[in-house]
VEXPA-629229 format. One record per atom (N, C-alpha, C, CB): x, y, z. Coordinates in steps of 0.1 Angstrom, whole numbers, plus 5000, padded with zeros to 4 digits. Glycine has a CB too. Layout:
# residues N
XYZ/...
END
This chain:
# residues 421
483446945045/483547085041/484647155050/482247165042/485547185044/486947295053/485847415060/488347415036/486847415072/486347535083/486347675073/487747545099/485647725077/486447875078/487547905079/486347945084/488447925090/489547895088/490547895083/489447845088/490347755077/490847595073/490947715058/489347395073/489347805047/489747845040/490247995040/488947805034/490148045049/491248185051/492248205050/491448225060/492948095059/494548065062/494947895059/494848095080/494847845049/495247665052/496147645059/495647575040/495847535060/496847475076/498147415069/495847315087/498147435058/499247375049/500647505050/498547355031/499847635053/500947745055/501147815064/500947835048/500747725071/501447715087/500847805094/502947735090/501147795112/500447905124/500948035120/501047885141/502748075117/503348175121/502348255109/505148155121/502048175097/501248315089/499548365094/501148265072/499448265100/497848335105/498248405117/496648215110/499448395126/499448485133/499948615129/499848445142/500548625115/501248785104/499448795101/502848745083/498948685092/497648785089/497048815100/496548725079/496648745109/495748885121/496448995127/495148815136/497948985126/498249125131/498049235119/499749125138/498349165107/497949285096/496849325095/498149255082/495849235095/494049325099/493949375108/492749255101/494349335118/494249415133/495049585131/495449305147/496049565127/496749725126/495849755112/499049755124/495249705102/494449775091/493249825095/494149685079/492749745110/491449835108/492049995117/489949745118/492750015121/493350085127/494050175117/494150015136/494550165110/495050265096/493850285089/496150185083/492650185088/491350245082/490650335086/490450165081/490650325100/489650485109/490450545108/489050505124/491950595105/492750685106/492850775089/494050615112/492050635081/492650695065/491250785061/493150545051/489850755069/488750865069/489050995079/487350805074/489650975091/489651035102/490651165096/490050945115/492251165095/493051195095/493251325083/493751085095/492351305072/492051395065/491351505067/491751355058/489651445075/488851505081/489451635090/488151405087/490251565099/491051655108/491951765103/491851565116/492551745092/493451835088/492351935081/494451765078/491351885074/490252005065/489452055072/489251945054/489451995088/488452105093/489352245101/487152015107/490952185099/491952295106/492152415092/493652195111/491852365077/492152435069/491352405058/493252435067/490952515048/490452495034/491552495020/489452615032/492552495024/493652515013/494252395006/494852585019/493552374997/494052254993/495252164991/493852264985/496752324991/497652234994/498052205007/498552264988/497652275016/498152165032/496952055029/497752265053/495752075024/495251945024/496351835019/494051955016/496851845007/497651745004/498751735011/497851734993/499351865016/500551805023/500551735031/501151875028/498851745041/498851605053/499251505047/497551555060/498751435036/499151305032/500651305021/497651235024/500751395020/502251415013/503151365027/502751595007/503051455034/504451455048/503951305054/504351635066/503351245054/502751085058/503850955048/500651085051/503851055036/504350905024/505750985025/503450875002/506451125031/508151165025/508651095028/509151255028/508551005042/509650955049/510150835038/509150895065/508950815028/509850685021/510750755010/508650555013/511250865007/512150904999/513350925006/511651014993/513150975022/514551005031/514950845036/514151135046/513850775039/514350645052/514350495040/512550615069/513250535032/513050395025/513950285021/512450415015/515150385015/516150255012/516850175023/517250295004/517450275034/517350225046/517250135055/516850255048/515650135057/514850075056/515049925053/514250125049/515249915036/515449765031/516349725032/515449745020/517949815036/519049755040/518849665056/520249875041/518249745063/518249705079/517149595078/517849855092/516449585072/515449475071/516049335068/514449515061/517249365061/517949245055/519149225065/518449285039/519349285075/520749225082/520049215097/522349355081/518749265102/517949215114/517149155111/517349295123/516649115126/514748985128/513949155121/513648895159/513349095112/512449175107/510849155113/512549145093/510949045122/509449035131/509649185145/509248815140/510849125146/511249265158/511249385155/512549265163/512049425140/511649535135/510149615133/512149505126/508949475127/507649515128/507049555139/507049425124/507249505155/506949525164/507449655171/507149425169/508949655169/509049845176/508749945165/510849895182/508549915150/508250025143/506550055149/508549985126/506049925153/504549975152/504050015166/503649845146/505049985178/505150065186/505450205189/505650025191/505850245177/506550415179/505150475169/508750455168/504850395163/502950435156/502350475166/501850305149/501850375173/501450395183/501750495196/501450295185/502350505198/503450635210/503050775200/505950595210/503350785186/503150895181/501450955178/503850875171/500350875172/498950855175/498550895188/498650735174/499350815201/498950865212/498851025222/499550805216/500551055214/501151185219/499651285208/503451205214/499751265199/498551335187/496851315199/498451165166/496451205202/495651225208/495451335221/495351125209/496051325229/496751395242/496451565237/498751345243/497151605225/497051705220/495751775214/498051695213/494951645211/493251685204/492551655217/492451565189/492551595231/491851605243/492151785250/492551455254/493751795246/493751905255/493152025249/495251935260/493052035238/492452175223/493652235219/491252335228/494952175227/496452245217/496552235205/497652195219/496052105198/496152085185/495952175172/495551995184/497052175166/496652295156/497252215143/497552455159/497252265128/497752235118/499252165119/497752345112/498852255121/501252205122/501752085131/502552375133/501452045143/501551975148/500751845144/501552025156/499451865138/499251735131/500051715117/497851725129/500451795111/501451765099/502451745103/501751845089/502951745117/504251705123/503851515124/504351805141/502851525132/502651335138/502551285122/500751285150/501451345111/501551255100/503351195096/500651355087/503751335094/505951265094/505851185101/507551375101/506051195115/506351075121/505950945121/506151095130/504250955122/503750865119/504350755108/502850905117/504450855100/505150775083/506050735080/505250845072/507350795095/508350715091/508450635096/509350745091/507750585110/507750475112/506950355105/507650495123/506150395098/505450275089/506350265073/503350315086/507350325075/508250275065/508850145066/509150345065/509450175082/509750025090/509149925088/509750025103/507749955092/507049855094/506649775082/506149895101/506149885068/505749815055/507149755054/505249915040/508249805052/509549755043/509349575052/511649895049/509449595064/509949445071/509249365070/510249435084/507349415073/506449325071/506449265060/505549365073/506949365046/506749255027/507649145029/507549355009/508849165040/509449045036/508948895046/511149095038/508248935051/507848815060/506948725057/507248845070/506248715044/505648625038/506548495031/504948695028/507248535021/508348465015/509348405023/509148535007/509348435034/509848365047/509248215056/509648475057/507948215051/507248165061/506348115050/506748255073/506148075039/504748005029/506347985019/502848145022/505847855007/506447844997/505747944990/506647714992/506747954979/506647994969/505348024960/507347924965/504847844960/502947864954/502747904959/501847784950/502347964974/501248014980/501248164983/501047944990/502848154974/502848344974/501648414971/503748414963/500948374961/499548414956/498448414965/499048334946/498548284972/497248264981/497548324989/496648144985/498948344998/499248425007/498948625004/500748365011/499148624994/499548814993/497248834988/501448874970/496848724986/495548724983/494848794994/495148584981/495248705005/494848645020/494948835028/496448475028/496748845024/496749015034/496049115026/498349095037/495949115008/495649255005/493749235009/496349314986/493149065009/491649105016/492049175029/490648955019/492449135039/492549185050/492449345049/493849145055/493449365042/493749495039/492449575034/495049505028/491649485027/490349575019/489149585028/489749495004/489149485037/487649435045/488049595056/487849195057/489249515061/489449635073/489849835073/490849575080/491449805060/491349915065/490750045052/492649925073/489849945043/489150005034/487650035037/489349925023/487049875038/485549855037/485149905052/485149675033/485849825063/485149875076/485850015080/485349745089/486949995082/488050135087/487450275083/489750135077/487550325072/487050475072/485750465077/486950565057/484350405070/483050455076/483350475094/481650315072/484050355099/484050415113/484250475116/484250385121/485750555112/486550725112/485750785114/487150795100/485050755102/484650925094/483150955105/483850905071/482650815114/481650835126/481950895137/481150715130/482950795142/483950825154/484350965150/485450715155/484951025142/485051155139/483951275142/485151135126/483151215139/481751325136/481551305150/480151275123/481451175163/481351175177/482251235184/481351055181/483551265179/485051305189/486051315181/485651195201/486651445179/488051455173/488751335173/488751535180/489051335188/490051235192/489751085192/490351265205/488451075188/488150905189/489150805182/486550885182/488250815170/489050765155/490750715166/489450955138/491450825168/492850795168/492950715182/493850925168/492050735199/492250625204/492350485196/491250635212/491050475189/490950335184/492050325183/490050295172/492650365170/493950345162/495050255173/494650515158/495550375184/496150325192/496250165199/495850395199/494850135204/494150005207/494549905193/492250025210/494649895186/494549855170/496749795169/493850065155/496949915169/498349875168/498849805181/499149985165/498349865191/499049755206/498549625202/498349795225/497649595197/496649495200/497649365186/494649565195/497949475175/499049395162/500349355167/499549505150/500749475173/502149425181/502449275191/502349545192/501049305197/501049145205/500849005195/499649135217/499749055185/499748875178/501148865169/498048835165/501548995164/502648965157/503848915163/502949065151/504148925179/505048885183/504448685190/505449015193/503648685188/503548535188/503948445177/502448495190/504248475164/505248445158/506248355160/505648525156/506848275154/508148225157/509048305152/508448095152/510348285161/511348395158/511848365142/512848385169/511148475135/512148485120/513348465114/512448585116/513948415107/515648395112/516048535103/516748205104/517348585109/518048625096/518448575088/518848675097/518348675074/518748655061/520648605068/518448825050/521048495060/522248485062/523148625054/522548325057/524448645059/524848745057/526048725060/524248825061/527448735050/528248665055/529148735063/528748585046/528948955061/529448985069/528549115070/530748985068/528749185081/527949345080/528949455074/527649405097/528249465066/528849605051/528249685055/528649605033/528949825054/527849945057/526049945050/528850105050/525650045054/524250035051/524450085041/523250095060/525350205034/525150265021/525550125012/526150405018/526650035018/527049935006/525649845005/528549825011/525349795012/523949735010/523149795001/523249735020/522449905004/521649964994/522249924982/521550104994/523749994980/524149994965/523949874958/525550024963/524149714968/524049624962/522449554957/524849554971/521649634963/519949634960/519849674949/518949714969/520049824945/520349894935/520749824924/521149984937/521849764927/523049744912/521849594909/525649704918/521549534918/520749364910/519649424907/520249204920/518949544913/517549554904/517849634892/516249634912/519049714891/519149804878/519149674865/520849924878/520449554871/520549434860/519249364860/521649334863/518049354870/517249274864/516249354857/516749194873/516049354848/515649424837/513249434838/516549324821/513249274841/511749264847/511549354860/511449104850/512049284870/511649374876/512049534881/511449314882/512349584874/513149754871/512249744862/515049814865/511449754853/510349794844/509349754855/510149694828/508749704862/507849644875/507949754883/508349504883/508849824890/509049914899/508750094888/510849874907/509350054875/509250224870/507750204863/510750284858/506850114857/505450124864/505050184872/505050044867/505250064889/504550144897/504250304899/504950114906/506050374897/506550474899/505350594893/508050454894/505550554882/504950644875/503150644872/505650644863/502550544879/501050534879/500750604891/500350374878/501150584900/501250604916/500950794915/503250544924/502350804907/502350964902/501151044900/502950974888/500250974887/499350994883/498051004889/499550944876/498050854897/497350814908/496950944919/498150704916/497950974924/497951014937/497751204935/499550954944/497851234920/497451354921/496451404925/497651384913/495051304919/493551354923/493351344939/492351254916/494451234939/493551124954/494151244967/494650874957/494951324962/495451394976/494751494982/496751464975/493851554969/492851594972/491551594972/492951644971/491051454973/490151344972/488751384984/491151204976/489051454993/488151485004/487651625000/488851475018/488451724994/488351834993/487151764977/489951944992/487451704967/486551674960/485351624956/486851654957/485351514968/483951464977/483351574979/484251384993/483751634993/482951705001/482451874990/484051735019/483151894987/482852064979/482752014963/484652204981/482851954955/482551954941/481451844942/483851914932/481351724947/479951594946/479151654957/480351404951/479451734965/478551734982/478351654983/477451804986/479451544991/478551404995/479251415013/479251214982/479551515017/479751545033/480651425035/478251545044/480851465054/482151375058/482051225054/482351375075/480451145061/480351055058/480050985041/479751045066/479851065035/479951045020/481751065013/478751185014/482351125019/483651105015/483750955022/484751225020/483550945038/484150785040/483650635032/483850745057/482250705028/481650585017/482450575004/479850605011/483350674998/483750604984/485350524990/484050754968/485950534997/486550455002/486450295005/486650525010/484750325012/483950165012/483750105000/482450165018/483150154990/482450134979/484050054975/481650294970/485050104977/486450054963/486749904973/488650214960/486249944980/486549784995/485849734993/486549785013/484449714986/483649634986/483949564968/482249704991/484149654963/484849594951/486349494950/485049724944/486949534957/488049464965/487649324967/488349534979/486449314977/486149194981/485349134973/485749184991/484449184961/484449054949/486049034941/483249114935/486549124940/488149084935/488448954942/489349204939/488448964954/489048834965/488648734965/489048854979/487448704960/486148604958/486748514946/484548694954/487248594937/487748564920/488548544916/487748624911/489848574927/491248604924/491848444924/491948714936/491348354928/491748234921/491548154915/491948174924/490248164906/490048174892/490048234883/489448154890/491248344881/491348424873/492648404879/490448544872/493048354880/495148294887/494848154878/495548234913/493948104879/494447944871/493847984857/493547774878/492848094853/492148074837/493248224829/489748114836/493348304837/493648454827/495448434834/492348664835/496348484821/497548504827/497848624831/498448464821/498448674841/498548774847/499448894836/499248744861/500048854825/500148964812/498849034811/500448904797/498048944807/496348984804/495849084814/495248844806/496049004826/495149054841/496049244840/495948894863/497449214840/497949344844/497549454833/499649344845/497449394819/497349484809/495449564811/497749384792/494449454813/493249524821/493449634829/492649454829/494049574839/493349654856/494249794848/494149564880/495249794843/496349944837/495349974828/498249924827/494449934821/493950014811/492450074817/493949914797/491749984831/490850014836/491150154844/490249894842/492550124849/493050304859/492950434849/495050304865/492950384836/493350494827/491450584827/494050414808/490750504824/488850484823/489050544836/487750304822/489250504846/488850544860/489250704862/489650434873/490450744856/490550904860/489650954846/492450974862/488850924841/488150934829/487150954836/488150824819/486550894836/485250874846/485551024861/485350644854/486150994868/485951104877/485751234877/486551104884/487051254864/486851394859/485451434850/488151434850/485051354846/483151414841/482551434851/481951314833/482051364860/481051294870/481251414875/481251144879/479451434879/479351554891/478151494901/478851744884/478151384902/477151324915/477851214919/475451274913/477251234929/478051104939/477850974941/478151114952/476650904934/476550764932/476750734922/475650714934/477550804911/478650794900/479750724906/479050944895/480450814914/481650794920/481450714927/482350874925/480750714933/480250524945/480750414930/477250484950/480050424919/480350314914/481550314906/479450264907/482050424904/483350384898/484350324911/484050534890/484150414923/485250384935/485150214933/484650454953/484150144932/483649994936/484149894919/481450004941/484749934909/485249944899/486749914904/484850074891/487250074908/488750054914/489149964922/489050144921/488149934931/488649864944/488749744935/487549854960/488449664925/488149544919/489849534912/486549564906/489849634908/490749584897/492249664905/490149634879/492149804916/493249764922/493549664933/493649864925/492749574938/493149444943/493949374935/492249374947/493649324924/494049224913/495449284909/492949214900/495449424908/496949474905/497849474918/496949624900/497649524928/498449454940/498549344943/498149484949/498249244940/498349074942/498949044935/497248984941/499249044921/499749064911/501149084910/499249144907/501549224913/502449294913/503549224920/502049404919/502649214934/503349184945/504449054944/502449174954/503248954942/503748794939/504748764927/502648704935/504548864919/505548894911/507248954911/504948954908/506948984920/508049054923/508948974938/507449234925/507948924944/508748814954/509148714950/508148764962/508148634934/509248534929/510448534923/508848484924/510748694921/512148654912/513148744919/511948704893/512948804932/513748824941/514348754952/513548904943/515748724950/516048604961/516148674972/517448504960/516048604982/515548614998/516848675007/515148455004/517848705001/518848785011/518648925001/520848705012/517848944991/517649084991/516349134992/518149144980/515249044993/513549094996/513849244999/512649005011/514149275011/514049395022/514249495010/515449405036/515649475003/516549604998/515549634989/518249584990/515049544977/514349564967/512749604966/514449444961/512049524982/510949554989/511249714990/510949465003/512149784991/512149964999/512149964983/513850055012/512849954976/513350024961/511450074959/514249874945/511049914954/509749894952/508750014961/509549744955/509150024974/507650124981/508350234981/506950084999/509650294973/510250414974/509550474962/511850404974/509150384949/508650404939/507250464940/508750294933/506350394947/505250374952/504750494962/505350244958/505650524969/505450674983/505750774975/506850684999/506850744966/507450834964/507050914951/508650784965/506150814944/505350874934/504050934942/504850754923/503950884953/502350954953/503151084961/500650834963/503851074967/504651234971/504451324960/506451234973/505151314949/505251384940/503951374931/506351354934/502951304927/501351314926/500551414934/500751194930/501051384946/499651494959/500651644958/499451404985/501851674956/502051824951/501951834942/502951884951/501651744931/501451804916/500151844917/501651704903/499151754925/497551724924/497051834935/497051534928/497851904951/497352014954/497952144946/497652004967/499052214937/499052304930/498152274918/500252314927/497652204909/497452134901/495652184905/498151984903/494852174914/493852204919/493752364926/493652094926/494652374932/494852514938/494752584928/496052554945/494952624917/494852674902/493852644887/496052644898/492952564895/492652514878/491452434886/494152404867/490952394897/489952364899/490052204905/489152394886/489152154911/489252044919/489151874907/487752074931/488651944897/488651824885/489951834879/487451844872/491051914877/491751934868/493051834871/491952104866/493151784879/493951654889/493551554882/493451624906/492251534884/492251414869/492051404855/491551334869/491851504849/492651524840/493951534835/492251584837/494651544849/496051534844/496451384847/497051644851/495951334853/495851204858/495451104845/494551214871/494351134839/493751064829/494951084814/492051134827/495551164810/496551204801/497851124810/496651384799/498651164818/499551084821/499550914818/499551114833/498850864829/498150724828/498050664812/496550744834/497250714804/497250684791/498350674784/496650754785/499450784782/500550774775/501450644787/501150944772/501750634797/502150594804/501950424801/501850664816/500650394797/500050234791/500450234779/498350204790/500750314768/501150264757/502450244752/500650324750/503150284763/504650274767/505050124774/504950414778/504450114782/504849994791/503849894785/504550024808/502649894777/502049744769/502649644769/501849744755/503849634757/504749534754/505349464766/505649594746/506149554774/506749494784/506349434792/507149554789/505349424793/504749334803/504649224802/503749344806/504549164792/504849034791/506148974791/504348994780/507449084789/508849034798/508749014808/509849104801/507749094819/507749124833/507448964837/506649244838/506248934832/505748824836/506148694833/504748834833/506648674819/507648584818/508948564824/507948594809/509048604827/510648634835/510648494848/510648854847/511948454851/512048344857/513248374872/512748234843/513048354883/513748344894/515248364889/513348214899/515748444894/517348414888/517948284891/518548514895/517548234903/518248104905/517648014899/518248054916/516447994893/515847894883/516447894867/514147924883/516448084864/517548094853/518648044853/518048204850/519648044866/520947974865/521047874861/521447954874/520147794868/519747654868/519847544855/518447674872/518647624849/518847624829/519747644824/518147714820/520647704831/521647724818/522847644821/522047884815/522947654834/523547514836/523347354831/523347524846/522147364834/521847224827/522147174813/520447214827/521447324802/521847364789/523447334785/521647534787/524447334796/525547324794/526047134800/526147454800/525247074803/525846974807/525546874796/525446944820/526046774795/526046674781/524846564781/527646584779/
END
């Protein structure tokens, strides 16, 4: 019988990735007490729904100003080095934030200041870290590998991460964000045990704007994945309207208090982790057309469901619903989109992709704090639930381009062949 281990990480895809997955859980449980905590903090400085959302708005701008950026510099440096000082300046910023909640200076504004900061530096860090898989595992195990971080991602900084916040919170302002601190120093070190990453070959350095343009101009021609990214774009949208003010809707419309907001967070992480349990038998029996056309049609039900519900072990089980089927869509998505992007543009296309993604839920959490500021704490998903719907009957068909779609270099390949006698 295989170790533990042995089934976590196989030994077939080498040290350098078990030492990327423990630094990604390690900084997730550390973004998890910060993703109960960080809200808490902002709502007990204000009742207004839209600074509520702005905290987590000014957290996701930086990916509209830095993101493409981002994917250029990811693609012409060691993107393991990049992960390490981006998640150092996390950390420095968290710290300077604690300092300020020990001394009682802390006020609104200055925590909507660290969330910016905070955010632009985990621009860095997401943009460099997506490309470090495809680096380091073939191809097949893109699946088992992106399987492997988004559990990480659910255990820590979903399932365990907020309940502890939202404790650590209720024990010390400032707690939650020590941890945090401890969490990223602690990522920075396993991530640098790594072997050195190579650079993407590159045959010369072009400005940063020419780079971008050249990210741009191959994802506008690849037609799969540019339908893949203007998805995301626009669910995210929809997504992120309720979710910005997601605490304000817990706590004052379900009354389920601090630690009842950090449980529906758990509840979608525990759903997550039957997702993770299944996700590779449902990779060898269901094709991922199928799988994507579900979990899009289950998001549509899900802002369905929240906007009725007025108790909170309603929403316990829808949250535990979501967590199910948005695991399966991020695994999905993801592996998707790394196989048919070649590896000297991961980075550029990687920012396009989380520009879509930030940058929808930017524009979600102001639609979703005016949107509530006027019309009530439900009325976010109902706009949520109408978007979403028209948004699936638009994109149906296409998905099965998305998914059919072949490596450009494997396309070349064919048609080359097609031409030889």
């Amino acid at each position: 019988m295989p170790s533990l281990g042995e089934l976590i990480a196989p030994r077939r895809m080498g040290r350098d990735f078990r030492w990327l997955l423990a630094s990604s859980w390690t900084s997730n449980v550390g973004d998890g007490v910060a993703l109960a905590a960080a809200p808490l903090l902002i709502a007990s400085m204000t009742s207004s729904p839209v600074l509520v959302a702005a905290g987590a708005m000014l957290q996701f701008l930086p990916w509209l100003i830095f993101g493409l950026h981002a994917g250029a510099i990811a693609d012409r440096f060691n993107r393991r080095r990049l992960v390490i000082f981006a998640n150092t300046a996390r950390g420095l910023v968290i710290a300077g934030l604690c300092v300020f909640l020990l001394t009682g200076a802390a006020n609104i504004w200055i925590v909507l200041a660290a969330a910016f900061l905070y955010g632009t530096a985990e621009v860095f860090v997401d943009t460099a870290g997506s490309t470090l898989l495809p680096m380091i595992v073939k191809p097949a195990d893109l699946g088992i590998g992106n399987a492997r971080l988004q559990a990480g991602y659910l255990v820590a900084n979903q399932f365990a991460g907020p309940p502890l916040g939202a404790f650590l919170f209720a024990a010390g302002t400032a707690l939650p964000f020590l941890l945090e601190v401890v969490c990223l120093a602690l990522a920075v070190v396993l991530i640098s045990r790594m072997a050195r990453t190579p650079i993407p070959p590159r045959e010369e350095h072009a400005p940063v704007h020419t780079d971008i343009a050249e990210g741009l101009h191959w994802l506008w021609q690849n037609p799969p994945v540019r339908m893949l990214v203007l998805i995301i774009l626009v669910f995210n949208i929809t997504w992120a309207a309720p979710w910005g003010v997601l605490v304000l809707y817990a706590t004052e419309h379900l009354h389920m208090g601090a630690v009842g907001y950090g449980a529906l967070t758990t509840a979608s992480a525990a759903g997550g982790l039957l997702a993770t349990m299944s996700f590779g038998w449902l990779e060898r029996h269901v094709s991922f057309a199928t799988l994507m056309r579900v979990v899009l049609s289950m998001e549509v039900l899900m802002h369905l469901s929240f906007a009725l519900t007025t108790t909170g072990w309603v929403a316990l089980v829808i949250m535990f619903v979501f967590g199910a089927y948005a695991f399966i869509w991020g695994t999905i998505s993801t592996t998707v989109r790394q196989r048919l992007v070649p590896q000297e543009l991961q980075g550029r296309v990687s920012s396009v992709n989380a520009v879509g993604v930030f940058g929808g839920m930017v524009i979600g959490q102001a639609l979703g704090g005016v949107i509530a500021q006027f019309w009530g704490l439900t009325a976010p998903w109902w706009f949520a639930f109408a978007g979403a719907a028209l948004t699936l009957l638009l994109v149906w068909k296409p998905i099965s381009h998305i998914v059919s779609a072949k490596p450009v270099d494997d396309a070349a390949e064919e048609v080359q062949s097609s031409k030889e006698p």
